[in-house]
N, CA, C and O atoms as a GROMACS GRO file, in nm:
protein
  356
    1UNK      N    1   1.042   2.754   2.252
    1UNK     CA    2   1.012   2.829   2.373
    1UNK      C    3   1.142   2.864   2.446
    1UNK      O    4   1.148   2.970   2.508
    2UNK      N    5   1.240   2.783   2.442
    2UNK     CA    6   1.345   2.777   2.547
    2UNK      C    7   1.469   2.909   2.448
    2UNK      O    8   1.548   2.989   2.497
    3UNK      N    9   1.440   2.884   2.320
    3UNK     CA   10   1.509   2.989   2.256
    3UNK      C   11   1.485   3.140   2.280
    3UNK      O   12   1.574   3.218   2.312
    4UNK      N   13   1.323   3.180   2.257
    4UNK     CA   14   1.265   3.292   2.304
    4UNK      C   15   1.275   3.337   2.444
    4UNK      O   16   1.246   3.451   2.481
    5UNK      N   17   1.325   3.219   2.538
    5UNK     CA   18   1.339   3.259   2.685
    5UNK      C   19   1.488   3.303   2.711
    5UNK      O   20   1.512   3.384   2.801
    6UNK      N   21   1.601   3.243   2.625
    6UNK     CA   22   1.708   3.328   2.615
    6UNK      C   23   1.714   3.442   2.584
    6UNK      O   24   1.745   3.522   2.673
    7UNK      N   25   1.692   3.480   2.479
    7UNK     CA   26   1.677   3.610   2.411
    7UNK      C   27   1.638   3.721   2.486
    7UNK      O   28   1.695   3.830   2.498
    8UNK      N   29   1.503   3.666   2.551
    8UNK     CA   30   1.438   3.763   2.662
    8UNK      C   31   1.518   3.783   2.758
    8UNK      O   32   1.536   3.895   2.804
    9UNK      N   33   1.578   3.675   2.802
    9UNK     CA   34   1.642   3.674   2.932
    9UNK      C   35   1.785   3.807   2.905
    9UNK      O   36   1.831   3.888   2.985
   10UNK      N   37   1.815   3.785   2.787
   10UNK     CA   38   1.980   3.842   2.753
   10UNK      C   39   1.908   3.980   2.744
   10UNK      O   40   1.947   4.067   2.821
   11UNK      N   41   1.800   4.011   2.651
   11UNK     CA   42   1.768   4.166   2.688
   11UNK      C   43   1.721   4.232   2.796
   11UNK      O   44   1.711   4.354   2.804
   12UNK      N   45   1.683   4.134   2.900
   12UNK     CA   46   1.632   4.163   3.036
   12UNK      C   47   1.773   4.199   3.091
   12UNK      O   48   1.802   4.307   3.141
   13UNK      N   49   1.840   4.116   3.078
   13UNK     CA   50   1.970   4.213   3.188
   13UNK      C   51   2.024   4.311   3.126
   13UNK      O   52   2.138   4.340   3.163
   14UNK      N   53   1.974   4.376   3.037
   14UNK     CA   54   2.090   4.492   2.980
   14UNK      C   55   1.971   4.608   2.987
   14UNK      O   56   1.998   4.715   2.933
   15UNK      N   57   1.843   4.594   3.049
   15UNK     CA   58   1.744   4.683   3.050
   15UNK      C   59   1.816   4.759   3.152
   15UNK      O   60   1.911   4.710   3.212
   16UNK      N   61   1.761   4.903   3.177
   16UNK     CA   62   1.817   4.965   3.309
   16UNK      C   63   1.772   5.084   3.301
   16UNK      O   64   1.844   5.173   3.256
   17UNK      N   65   1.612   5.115   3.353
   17UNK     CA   66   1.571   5.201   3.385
   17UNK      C   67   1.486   5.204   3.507
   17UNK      O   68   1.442   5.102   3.560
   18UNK      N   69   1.461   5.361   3.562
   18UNK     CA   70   1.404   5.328   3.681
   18UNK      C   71   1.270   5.282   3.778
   18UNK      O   72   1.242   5.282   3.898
   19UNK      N   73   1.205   5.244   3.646
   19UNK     CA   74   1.060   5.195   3.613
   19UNK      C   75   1.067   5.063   3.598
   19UNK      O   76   0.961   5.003   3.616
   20UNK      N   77   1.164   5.000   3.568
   20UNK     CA   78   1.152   4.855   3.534
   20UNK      C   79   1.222   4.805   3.616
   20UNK      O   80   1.335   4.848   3.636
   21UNK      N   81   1.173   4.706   3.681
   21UNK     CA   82   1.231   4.584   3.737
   21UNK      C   83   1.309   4.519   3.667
   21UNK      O   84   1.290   4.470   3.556
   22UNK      N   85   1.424   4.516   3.748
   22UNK     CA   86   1.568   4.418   3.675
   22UNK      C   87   1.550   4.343   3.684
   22UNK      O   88   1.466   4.301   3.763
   23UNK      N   89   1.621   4.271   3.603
   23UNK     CA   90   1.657   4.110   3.570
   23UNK      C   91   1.833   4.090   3.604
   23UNK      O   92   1.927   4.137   3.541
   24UNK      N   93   1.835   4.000   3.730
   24UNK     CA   94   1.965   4.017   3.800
   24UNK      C   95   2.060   3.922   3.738
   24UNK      O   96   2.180   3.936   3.713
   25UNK      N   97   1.963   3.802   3.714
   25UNK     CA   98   2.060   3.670   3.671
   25UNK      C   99   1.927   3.575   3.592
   25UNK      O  100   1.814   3.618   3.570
   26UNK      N  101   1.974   3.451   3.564
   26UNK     CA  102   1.904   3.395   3.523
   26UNK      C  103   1.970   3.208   3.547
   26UNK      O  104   2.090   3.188   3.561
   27UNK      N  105   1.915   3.144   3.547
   27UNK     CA  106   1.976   3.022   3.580
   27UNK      C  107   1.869   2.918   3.543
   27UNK      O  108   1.750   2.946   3.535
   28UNK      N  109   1.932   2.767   3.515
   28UNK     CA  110   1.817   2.660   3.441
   28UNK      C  111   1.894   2.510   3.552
   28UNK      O  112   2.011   2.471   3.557
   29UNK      N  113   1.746   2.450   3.638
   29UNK     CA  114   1.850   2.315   3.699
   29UNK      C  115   1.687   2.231   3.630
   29UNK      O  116   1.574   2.260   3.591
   30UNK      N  117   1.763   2.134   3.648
   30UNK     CA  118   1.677   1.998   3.583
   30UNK      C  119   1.616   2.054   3.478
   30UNK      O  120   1.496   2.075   3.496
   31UNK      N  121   1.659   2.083   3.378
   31UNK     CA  122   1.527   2.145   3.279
   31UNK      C  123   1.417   2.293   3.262
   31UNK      O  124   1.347   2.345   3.175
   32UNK      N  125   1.455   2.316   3.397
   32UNK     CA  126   1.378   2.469   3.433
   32UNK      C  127   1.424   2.561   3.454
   32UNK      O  128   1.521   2.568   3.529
   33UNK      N  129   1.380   2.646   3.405
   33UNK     CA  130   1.462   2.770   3.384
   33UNK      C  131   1.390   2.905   3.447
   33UNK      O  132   1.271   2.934   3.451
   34UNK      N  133   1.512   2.980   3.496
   34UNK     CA  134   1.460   3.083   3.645
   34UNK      C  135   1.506   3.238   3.638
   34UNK      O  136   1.621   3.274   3.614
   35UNK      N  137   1.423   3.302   3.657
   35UNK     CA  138   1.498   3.441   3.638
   35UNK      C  139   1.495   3.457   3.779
   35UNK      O  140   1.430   3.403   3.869
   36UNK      N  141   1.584   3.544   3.775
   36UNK     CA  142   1.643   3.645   3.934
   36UNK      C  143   1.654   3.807   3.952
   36UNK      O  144   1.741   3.885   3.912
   37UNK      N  145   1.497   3.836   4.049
   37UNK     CA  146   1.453   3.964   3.960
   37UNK      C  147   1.485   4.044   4.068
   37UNK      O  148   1.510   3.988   4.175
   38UNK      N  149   1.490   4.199   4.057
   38UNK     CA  150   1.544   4.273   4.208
   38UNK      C  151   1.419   4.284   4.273
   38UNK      O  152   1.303   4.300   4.237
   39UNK      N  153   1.476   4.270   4.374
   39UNK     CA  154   1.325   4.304   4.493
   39UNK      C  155   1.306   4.464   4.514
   39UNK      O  156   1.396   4.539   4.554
   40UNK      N  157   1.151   4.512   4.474
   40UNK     CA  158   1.163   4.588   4.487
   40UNK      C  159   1.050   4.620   4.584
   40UNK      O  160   0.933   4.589   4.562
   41UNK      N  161   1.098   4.694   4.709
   41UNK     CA  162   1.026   4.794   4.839
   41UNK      C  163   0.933   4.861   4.799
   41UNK      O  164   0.945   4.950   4.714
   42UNK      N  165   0.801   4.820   4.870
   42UNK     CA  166   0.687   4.960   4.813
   42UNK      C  167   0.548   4.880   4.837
   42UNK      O  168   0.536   4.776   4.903
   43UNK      N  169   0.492   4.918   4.800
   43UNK     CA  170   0.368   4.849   4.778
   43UNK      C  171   0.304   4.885   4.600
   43UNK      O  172   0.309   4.987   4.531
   44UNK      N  173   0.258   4.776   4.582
   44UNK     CA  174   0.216   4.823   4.452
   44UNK      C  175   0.093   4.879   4.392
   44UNK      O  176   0.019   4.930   4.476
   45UNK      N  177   0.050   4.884   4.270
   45UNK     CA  178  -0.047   4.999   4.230
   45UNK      C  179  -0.173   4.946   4.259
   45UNK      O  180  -0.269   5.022   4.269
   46UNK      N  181  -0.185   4.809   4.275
   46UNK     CA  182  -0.290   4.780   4.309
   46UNK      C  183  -0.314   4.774   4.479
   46UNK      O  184  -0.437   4.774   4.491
   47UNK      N  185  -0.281   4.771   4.554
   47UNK     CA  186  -0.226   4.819   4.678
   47UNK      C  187  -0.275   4.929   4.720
   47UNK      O  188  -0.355   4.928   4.813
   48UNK      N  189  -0.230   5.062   4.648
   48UNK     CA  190  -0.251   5.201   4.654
   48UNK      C  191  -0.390   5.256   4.630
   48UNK      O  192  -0.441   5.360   4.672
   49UNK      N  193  -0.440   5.161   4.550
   49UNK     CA  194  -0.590   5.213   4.473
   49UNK      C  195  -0.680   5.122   4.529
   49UNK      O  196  -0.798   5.144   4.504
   50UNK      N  197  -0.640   4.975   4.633
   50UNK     CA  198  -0.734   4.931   4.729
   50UNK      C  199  -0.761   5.040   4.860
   50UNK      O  200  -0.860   5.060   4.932
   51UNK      N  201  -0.628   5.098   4.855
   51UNK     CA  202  -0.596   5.214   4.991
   51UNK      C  203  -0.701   5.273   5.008
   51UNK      O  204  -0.777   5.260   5.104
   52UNK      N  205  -0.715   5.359   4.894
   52UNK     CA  206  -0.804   5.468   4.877
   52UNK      C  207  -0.977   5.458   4.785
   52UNK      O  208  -1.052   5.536   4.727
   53UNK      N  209  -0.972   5.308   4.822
   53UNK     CA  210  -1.119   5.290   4.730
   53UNK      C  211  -1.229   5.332   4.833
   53UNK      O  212  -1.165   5.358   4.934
   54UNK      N  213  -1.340   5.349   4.855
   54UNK     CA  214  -1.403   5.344   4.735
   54UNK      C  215  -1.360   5.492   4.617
   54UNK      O  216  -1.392   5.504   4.498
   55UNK      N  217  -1.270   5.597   4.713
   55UNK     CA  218  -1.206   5.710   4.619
   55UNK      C  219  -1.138   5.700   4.535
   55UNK      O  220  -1.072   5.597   4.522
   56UNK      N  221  -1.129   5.807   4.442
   56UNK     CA  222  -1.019   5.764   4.299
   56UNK      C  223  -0.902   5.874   4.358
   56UNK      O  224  -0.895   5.973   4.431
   57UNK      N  225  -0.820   5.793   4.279
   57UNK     CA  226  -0.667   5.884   4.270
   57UNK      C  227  -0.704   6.011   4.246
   57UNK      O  228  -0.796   6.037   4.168
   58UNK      N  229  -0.627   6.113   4.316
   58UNK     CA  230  -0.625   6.242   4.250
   58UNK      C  231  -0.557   6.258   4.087
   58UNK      O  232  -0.461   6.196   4.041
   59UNK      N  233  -0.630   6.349   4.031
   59UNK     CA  234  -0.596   6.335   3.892
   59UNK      C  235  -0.408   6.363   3.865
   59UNK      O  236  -0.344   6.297   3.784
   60UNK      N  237  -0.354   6.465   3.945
   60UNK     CA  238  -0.240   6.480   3.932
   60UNK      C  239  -0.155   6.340   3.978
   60UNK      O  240  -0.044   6.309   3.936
   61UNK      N  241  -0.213   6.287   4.048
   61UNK     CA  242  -0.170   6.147   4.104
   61UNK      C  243  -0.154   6.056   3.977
   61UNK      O  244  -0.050   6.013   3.927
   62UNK      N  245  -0.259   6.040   3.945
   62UNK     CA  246  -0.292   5.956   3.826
   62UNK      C  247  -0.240   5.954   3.688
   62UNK      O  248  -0.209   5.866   3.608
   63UNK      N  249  -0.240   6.063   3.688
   63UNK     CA  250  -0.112   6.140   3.556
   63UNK      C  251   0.006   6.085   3.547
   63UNK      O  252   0.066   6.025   3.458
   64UNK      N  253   0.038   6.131   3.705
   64UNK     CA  254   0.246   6.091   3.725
   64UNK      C  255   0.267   5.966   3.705
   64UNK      O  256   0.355   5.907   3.642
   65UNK      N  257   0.166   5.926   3.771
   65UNK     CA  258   0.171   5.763   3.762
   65UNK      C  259   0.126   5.668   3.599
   65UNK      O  260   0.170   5.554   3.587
   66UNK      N  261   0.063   5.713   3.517
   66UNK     CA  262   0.044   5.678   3.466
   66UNK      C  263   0.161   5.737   3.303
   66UNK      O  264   0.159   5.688   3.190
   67UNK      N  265   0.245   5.849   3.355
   67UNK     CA  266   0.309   5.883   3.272
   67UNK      C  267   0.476   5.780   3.295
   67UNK      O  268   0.564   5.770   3.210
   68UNK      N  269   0.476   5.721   3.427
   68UNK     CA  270   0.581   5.612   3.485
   68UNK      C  271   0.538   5.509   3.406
   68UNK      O  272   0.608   5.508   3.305
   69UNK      N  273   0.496   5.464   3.406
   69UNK     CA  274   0.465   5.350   3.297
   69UNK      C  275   0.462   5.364   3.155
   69UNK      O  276   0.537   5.295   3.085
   70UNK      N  277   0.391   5.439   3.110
   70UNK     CA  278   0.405   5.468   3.003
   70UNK      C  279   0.580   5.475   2.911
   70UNK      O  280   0.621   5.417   2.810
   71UNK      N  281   0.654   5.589   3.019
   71UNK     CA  282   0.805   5.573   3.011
   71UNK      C  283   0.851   5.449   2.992
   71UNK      O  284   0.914   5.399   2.899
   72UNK      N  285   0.808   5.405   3.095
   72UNK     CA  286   0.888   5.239   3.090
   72UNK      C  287   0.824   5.166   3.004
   72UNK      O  288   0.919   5.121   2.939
   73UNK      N  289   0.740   5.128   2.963
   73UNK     CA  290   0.708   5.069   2.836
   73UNK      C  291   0.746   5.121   2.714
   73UNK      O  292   0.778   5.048   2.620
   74UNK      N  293   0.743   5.272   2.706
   74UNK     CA  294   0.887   5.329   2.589
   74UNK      C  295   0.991   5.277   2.569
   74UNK      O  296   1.036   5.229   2.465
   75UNK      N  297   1.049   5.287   2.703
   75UNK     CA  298   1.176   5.236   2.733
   75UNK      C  299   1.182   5.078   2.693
   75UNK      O  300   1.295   5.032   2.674
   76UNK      N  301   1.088   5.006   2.682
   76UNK     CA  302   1.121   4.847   2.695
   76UNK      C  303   1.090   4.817   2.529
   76UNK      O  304   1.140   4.719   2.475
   77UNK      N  305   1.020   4.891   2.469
   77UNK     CA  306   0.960   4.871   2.343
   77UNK      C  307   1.080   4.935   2.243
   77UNK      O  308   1.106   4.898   2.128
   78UNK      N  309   1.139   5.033   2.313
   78UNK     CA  310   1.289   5.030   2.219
   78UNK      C  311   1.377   4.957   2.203
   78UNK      O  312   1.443   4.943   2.100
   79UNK      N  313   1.391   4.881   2.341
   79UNK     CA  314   1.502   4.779   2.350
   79UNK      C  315   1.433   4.611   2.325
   79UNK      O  316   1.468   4.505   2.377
   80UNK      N  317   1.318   4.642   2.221
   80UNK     CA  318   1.282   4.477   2.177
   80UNK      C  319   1.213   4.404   2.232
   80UNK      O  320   1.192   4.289   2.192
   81UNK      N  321   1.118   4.497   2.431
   81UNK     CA  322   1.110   4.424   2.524
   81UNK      C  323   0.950   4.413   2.471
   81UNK      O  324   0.939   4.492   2.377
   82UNK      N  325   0.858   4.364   2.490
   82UNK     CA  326   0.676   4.330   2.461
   82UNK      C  327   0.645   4.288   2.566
   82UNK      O  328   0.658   4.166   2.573
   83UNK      N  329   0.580   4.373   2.723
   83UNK     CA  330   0.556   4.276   2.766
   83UNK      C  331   0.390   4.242   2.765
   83UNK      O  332   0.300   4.321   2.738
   84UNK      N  333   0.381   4.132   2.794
   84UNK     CA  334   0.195   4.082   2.706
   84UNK      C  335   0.148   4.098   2.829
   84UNK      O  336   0.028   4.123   2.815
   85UNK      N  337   0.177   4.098   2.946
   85UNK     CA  338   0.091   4.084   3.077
   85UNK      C  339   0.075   4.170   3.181
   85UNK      O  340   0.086   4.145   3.301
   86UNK      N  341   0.044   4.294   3.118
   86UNK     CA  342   0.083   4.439   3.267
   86UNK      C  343  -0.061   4.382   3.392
   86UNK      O  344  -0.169   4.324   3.388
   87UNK      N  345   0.014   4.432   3.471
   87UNK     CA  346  -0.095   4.428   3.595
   87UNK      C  347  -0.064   4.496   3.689
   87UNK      O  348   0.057   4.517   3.703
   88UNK      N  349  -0.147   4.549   3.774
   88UNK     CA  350  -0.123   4.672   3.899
   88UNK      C  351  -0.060   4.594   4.028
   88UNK      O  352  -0.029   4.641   4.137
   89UNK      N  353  -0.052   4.435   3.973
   89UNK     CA  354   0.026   4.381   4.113
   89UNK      C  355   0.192   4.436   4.099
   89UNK      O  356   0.273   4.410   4.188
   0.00000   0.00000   0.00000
């Protein structure tokens, strides 16, 4: 486990696009090991779509947004990245 968390960790800081949340640093005390991620301003997608429930996104809305992710999971799936757990938080 602790091997696969390097690895991740070393391709997490060399990611750098504007869809993905960085990976700033990474650090391990007593045994545990910590990433250091950028804070990022906004509110998130799940946030946006409590905003406007019981309405749906406008479709052009939904598109852009859903073509941002998509990018960035391009982007992460070239550079080796998998991530197993998307969520609108």
């Amino acid at each position: 486990v602790f091997e696969r968390y390097k690895r991740e960790a070393e391709i997490g800081t060399r990611l750098n696009h504007p869809n993905v949340q960085r990976l700033l640093n990474t650090d391990e005390e007593r045994c545990e090991q910590y990433l250091v991620m950028e804070y990022i301003q906004g509110r998130t997608l799940r946030e946006v779509l409590e905003e406007r429930a019981p309405d749906l996104l406008p479709v052009d809305e939904a598109i852009r947004i859903t073509l941002q992710i998509c990018d960035a999971l391009a982007y992460c799936h070239e550079h080796g990245v998998f991530h197993r757990d998307i969520k609108p938080e």
